[in-house]
C-alpha positions as CSV (number, residue, x, y, z in Angstrom):
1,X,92.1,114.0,108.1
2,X,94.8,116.3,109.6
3,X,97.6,117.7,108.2
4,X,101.4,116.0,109.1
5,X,102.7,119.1,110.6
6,X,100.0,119.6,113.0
7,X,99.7,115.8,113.9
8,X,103.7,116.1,115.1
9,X,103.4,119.0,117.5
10,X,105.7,118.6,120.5
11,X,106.9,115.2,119.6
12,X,110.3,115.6,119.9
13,X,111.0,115.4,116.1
14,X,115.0,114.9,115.4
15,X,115.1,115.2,111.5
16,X,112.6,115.3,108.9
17,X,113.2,114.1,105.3
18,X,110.1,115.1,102.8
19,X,107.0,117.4,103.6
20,X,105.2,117.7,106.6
21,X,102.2,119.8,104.5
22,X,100.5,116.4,103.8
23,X,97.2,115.5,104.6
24,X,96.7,112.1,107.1
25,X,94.1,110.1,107.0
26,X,95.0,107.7,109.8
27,X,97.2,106.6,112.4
28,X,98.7,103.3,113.0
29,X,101.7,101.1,114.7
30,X,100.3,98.1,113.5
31,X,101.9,96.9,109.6
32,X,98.9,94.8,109.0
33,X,96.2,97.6,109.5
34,X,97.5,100.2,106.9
35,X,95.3,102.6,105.3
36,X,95.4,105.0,102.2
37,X,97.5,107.8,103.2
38,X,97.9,107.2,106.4
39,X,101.3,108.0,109.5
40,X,102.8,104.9,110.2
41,X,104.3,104.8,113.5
42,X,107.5,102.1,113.8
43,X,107.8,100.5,117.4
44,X,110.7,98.3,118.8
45,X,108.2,96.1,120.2
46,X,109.2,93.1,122.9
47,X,108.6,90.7,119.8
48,X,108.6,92.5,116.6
49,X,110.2,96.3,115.4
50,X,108.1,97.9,113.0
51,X,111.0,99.6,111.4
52,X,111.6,95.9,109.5
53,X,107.9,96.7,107.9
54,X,108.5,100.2,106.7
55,X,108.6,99.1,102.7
56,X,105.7,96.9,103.1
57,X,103.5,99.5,104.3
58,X,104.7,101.8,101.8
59,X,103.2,99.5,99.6
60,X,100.1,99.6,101.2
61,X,99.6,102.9,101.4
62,X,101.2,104.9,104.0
63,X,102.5,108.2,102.8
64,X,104.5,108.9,105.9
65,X,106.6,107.4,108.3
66,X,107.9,108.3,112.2
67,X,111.0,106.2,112.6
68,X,114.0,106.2,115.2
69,X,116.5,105.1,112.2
70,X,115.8,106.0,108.4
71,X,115.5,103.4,106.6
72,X,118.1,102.3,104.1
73,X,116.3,102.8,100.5
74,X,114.1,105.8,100.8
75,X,111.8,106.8,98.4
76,X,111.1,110.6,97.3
77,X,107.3,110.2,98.0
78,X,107.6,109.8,101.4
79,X,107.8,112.1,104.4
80,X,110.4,110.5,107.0
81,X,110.3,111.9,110.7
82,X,113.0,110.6,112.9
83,X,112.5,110.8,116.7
84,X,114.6,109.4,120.0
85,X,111.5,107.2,121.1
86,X,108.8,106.3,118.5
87,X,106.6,104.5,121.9
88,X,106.5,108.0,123.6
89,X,105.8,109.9,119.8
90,X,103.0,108.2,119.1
91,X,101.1,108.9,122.5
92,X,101.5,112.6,121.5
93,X,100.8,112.3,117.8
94,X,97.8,110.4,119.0
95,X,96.6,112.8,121.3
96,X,97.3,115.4,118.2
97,X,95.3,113.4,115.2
98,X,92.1,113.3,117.7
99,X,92.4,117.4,118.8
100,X,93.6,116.5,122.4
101,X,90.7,114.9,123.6
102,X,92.0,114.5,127.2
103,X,92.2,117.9,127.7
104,X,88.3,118.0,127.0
105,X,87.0,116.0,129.7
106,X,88.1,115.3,133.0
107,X,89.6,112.2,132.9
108,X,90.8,110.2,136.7
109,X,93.1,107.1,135.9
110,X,93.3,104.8,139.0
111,X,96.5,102.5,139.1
112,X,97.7,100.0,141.7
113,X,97.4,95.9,142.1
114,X,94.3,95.6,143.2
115,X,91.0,96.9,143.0
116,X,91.6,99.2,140.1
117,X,88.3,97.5,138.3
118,X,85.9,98.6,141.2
119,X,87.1,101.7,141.5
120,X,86.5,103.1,138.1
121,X,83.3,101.4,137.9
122,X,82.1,102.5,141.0
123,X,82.8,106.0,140.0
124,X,81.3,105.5,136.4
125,X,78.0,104.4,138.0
126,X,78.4,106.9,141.1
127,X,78.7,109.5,138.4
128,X,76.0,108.7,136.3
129,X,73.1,108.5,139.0
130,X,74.8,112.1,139.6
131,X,73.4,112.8,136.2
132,X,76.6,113.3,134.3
133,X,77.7,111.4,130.9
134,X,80.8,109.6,131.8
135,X,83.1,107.6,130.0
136,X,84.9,104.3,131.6
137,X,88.0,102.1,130.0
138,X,88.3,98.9,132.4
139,X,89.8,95.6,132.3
140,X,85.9,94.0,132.1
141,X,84.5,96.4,129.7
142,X,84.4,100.1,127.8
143,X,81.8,102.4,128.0
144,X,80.6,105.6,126.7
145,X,77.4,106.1,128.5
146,X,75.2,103.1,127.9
147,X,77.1,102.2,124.9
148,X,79.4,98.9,126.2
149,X,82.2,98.1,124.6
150,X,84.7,94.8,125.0
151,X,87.9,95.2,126.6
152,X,90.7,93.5,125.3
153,X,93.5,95.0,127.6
154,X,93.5,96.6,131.0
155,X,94.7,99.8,129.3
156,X,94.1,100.2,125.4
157,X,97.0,101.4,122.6
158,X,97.4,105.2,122.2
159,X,95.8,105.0,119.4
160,X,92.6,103.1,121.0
161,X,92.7,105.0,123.6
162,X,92.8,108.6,122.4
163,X,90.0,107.1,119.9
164,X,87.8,106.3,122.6
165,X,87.8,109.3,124.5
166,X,87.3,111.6,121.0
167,X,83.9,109.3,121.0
168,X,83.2,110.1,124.1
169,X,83.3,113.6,123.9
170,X,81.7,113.9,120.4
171,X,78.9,112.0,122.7
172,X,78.8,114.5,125.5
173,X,80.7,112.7,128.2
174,X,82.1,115.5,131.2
175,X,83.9,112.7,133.2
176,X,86.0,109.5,132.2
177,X,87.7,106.9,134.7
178,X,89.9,104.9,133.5
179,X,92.0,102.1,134.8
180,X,96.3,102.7,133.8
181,X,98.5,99.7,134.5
182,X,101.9,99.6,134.9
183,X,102.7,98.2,131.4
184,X,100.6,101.1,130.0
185,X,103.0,103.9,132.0
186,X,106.4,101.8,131.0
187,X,104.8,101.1,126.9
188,X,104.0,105.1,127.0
189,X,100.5,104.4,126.1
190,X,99.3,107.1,128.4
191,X,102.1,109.6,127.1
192,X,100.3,112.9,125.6
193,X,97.2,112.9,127.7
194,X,96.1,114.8,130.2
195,X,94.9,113.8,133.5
196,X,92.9,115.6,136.4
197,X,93.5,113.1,138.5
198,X,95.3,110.2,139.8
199,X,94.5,107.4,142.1
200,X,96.6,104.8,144.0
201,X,94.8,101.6,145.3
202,X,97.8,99.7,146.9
203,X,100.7,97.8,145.4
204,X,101.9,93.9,145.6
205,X,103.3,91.1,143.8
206,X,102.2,91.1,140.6
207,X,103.7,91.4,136.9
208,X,107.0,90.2,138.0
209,X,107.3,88.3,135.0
210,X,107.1,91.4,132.9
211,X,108.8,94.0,135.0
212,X,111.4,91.3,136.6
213,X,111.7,93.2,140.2
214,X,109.1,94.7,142.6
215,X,111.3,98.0,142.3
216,X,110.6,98.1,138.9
217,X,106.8,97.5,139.4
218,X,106.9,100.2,142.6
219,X,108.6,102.4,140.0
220,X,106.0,101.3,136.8
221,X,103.2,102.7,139.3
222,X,105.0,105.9,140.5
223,X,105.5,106.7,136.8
224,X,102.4,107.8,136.5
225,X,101.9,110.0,139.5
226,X,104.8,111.7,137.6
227,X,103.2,112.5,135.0
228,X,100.4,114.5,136.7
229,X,100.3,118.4,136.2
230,X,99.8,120.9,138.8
231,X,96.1,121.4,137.7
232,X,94.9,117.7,138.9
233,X,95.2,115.7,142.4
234,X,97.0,112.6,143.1
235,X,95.5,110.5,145.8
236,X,97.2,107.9,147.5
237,X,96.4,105.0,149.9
238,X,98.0,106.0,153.2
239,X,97.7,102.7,154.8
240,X,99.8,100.8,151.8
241,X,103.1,100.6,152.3
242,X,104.6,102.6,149.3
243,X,101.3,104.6,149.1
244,X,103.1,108.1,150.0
245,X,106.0,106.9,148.2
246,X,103.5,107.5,145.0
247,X,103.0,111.4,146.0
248,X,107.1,112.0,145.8
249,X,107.8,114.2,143.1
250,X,104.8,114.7,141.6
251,X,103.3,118.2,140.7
252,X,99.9,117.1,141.5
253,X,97.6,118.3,144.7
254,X,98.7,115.5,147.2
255,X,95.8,113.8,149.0
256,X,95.3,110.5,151.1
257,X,92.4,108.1,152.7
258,X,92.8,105.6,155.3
259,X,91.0,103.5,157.3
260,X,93.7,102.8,160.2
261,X,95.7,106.1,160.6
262,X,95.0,110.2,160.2
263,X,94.4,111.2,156.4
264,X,92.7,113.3,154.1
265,X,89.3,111.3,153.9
266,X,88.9,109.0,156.5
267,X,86.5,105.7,157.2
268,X,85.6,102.9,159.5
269,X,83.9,100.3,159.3
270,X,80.9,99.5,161.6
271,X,79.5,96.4,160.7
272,X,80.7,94.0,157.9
273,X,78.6,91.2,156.8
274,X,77.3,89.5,153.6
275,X,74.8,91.8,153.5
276,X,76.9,94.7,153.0
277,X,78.8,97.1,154.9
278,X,77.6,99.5,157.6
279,X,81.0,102.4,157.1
280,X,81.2,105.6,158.7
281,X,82.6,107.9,155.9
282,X,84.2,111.5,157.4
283,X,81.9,111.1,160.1
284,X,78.4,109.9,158.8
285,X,77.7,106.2,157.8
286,X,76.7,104.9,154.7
287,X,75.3,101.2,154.3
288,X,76.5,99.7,151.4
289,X,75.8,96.8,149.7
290,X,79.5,95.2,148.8
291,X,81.4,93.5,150.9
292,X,84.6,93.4,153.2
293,X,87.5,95.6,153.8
294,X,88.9,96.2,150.8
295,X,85.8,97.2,149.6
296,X,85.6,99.7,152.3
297,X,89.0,101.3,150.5
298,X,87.6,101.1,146.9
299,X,84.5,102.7,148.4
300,X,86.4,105.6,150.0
301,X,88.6,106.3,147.4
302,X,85.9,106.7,145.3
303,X,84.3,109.2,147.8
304,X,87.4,111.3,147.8
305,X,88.0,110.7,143.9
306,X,84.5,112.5,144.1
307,X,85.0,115.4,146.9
308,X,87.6,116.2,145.0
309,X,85.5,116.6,141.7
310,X,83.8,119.6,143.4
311,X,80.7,117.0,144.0
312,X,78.0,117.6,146.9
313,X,79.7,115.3,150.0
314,X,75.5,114.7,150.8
315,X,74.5,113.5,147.2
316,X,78.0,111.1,146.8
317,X,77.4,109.3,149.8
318,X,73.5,108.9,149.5
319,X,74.1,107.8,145.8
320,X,77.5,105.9,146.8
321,X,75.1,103.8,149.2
322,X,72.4,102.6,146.2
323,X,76.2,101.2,144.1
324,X,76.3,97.5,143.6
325,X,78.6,95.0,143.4
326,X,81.1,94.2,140.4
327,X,80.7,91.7,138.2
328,X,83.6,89.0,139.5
329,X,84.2,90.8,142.7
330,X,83.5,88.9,145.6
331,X,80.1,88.4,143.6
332,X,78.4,86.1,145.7
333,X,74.8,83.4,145.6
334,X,72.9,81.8,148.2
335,X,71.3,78.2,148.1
336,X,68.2,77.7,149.8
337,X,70.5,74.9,151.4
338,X,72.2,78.3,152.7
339,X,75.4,77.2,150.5
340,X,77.0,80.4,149.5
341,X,78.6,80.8,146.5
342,X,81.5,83.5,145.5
343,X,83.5,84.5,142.2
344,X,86.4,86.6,142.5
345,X,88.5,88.3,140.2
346,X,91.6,87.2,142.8
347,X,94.6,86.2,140.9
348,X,97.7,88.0,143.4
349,X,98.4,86.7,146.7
350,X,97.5,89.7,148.1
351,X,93.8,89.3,146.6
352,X,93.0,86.2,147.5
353,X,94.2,86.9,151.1
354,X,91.9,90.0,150.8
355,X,89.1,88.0,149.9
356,X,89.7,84.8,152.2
357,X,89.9,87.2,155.2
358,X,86.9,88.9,154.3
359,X,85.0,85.3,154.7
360,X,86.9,84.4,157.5
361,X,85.7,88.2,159.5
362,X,82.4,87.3,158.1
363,X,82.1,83.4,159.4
364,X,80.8,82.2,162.2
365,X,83.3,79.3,162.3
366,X,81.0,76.2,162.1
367,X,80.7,76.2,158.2
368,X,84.0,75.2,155.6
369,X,85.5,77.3,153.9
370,X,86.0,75.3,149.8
371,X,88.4,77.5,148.3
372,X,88.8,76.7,144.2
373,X,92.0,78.4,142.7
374,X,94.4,78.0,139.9
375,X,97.0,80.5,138.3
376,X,97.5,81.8,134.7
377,X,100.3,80.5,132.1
378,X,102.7,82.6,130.8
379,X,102.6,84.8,134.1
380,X,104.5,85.4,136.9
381,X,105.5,81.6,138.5
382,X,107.0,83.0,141.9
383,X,103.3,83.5,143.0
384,X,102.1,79.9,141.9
385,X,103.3,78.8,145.3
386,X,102.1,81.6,147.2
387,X,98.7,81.7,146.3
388,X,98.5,77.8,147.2
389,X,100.4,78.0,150.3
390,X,97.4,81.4,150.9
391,X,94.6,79.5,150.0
392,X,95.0,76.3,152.1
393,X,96.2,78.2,155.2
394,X,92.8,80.0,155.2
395,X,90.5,77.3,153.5
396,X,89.3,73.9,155.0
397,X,89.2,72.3,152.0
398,X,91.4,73.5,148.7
399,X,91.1,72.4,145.5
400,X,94.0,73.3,142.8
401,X,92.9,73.6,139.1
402,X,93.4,75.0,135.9
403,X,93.3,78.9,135.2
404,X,94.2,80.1,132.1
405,X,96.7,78.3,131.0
406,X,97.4,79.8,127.5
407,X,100.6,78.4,126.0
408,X,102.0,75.9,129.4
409,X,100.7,72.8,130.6
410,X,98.0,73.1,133.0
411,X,99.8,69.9,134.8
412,X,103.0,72.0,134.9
413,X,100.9,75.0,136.9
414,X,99.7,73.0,139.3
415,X,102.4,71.0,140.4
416,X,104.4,74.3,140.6
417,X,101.3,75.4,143.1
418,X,101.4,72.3,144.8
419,X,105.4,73.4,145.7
420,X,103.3,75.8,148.6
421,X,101.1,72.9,150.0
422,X,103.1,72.0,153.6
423,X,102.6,68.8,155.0
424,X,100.4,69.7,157.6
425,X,98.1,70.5,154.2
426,X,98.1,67.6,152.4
427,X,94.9,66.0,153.2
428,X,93.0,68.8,152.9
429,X,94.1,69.5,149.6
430,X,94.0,68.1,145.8
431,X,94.6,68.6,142.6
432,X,91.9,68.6,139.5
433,X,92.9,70.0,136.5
434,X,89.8,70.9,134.4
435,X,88.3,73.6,135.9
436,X,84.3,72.8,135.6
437,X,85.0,69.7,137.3
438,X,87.0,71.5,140.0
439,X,84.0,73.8,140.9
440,X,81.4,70.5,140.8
441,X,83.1,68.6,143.3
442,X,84.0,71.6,145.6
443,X,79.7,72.2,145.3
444,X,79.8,68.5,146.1
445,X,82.0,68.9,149.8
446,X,79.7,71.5,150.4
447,X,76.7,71.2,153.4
448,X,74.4,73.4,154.5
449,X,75.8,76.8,155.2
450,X,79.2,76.1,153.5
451,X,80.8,78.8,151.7
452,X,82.4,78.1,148.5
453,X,85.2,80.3,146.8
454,X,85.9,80.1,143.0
455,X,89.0,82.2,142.5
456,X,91.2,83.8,139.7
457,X,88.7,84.2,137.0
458,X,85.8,86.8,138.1
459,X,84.1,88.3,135.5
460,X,85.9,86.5,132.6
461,X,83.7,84.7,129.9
462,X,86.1,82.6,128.7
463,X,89.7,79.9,129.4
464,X,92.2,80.1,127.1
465,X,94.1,76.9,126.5
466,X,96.9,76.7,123.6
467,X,96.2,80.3,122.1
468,X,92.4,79.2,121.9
469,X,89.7,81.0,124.0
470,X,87.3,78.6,125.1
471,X,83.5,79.7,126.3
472,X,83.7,79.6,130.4
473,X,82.2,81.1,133.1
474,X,82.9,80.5,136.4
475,X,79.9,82.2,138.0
476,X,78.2,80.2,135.5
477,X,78.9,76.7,136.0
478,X,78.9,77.5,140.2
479,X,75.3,78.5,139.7
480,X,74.6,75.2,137.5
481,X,76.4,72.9,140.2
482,X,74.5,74.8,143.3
483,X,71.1,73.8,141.6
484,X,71.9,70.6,141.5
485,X,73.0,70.5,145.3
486,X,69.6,72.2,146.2
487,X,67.7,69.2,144.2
């Protein structure tokens, strides 16, 4: 419970109609989640605007309300606070109900297309076998220590968020890393908080369907190296295109890695195999045990993420070497048929060219590569093509299948896909829309010392088909069909 006055510090308050020297017993945006005496925040959301719910959760309960227009009929009882930009208020009010937890631990966001997930949890685990309590919000999961919570977005509400990082202070967690996408920076879920760091993984098509040009996405990204204060570091991918385009303006300690020109943190890599990668790291290798080059940049941002966390460059990189893989990141099994299986998260062109090359520079050219992808409904539908056209340039055999479709027509998906497949592709390539059966008969092509890829899905536990999440694995139902091959 905090008081109304203290909750609206620095939120940019335009009018106020009623007391602020009332007592708060909770925060929320959301009408249907109303509590006794509690601030409700009103959002002009994509699909709905609060400010049509304000009566109703009057009604229920709510004893305040921040608002960009006052309601017509307003009742004496009430406290109204009008603001330019409720979205951007209630990341500061949020920050305010929970006593500024981001200013209590030092919290790294990491940002870009790809390989945000690894990142953060590499540097959760990293930092725990360094002996600290650390606190990690990820697409796959949330965690405050050993305490694992589900994930239902890649970055959580204001109000979850600032929530979640109160917990994990009240729990003694020094260190959170957390992934920030680029509809949090453009929702202002991350307004209010304080960062000591930022991180920049590289940037490509992805999202279009939300922020309608790449500019926009470049832009999304760059937002929050803006945000950054002159107390934290903002570290950048040199070898990405727009990667120094992220350090412009910001007040932030500017710092890059690279593995192909001069920077801040450099590495090479020695020997790359499916066994892991042999890297020299600022001058002394490390063996570690993921796999391919763009895990060789999510391993060396995470050693500079770390160096630049005041940590002991001896003790990161003998820890950084004992890190495992990801769950549904180039997660990989091996038949005793010598079959490989692998599940990746890859759902952007750019991904699945990451992970398709990394086979290819690990092949010896005699086995087939059986590449398994689909692409999401109600996503981006410029890449459906791409990732088709990707996938059977660098596959020997490609089968197209269902993702998650949510509200369109699987059919519809992959005939859009099928839009990439040249003629010189056809025979190499069909078209099976449920998904378990995809990965079956891709086990079934499969010889001795074939790799198979099943990608788009990675760690997910589930498909979701018409609004309905349905119980699916992919790792899951590779490992069932791989057992049957070795019978």
């Amino acid at each position: 419970m905090k008081l109304l006055k203290d909750i609206l510090y620095k939120a940019g308050i335009i009018e106020v109609l009623g007391s602020t020297n009332v007592a708060i017993t909770a925060l929320t945006f959301d009408s249907r989640k109303i509590e006794k005496d509690s601030l409700f925040v009103a959002i002009k959301g994509t699909q709905n605007d609060g400010h049509v719910f304000i009566s109703d959760v009057i009604l229920k309960g709510s004893i305040a309300i921040l608002c960009e227009e006052f309601p017509a009929d307003l009742n004496d009882k009430i406290t109204y606070i009008k603001v330019k930009d409720t979205s951007a208020a209630l990341g500061i009010v949020a920050s305010n109900f929970y006593d500024n937890p981001s200013e209590k631990i030092k919290l790294v966001g990491v940002t870009g297309t790809n390989g945000k997930t690894t990142t953060v949890t590499l540097l959760f685990n990293l930092f725990k076998k360094l002996g600290y309590k650390v606190g990690l919000l990820s697409t796959v999961k949330n965690q405050i220590n050993n305490d694992v919570l589900l994930s239902t977005h890649t970055t959580p509400d204001a109000i979850q968020l600032n929530a979640l990082l109160r917990q994990m202070i009240d729990k003694g967690c020094t260190h959170c890393f957390m992934e920030v996408s680029s509809h949090a920076v453009v929702q202002n879920r991350i307004t209010g908080m304080h960062f000591i760091g930022g991180v920049f993984t590289n940037i490509t098509h992805d999202h279009l369907d939300y922020h309608k040009t790449f500019d926009e996405y470049i832009k999304a990204k760059k937002g929050f190296f803006d945000l950054l204060g002159n107390d934290a570091f903002a570290l950048t991918n040199k070898d990405d295109a727009n990667g120094l385009l992220m350090l412009q303006n910001t007040k932030a300690t500017k710092k890059t890695y690279s593995l192909r020109m001069m920077a801040d943190f450099k590495c090479k890599i020695v020997e790359n195999q499916f066994s892991g990668l042999l890297l020299n790291i600022d001058n002394q290798e490390v063996w570690s045990k993921l796999i391919g080059s763009f895990n060789a940049y999510n391993l060396l941002a995470v050693y500079a993420t770390a160096i630049l966390l005041k940590e002991d460059k001896t003790n990161v990189l003998t820890t950084l070497s004992s890190l495992t893989s990801v769950e549904g990141r180039f997660q990989h099994i091996r038949t005793g048929e010598g079959v490989i299986g692998i599940v990746d998260y890859a759902h952007t062109p750019d991904a699945l060219i990451n992970v398709l090359k990394t086979i290819a520079d690990i092949r010896t050219g005699n086995e087939q590569v059986i590449t398994v992808v689909g692409c999401g409904g109600d996503r981006d539908i410029a890449k459906r093509p791409m990732m088709a056209k990707i996938a059977c340039d660098m596959s020997n055999k490609v089968i197209l299948t269902s993702d998650n479709p949510r509200s369109e027509e699987p059919e519809t998906i992959i005939k859009q896909m099928q839009k990439g497949v040249d003629v010189v592709n056809n025979k190499k390539t069909i078209s099976i829309t449920e998904r378990s059966e995809a990965i079956k008969t891709a086990c079934s092509y499969a010889k001795p010392g074939d790799i198979i890829l099943v990608a788009g899905k990675g760690h997910e536990k589930y498909q979701e088909i018409k609004g309905v999440k349905h119980d699916f694995d992919d790792m899951q139902v590779l490992q069932e069909n791989l057992k049957l091959f070795e019978k």
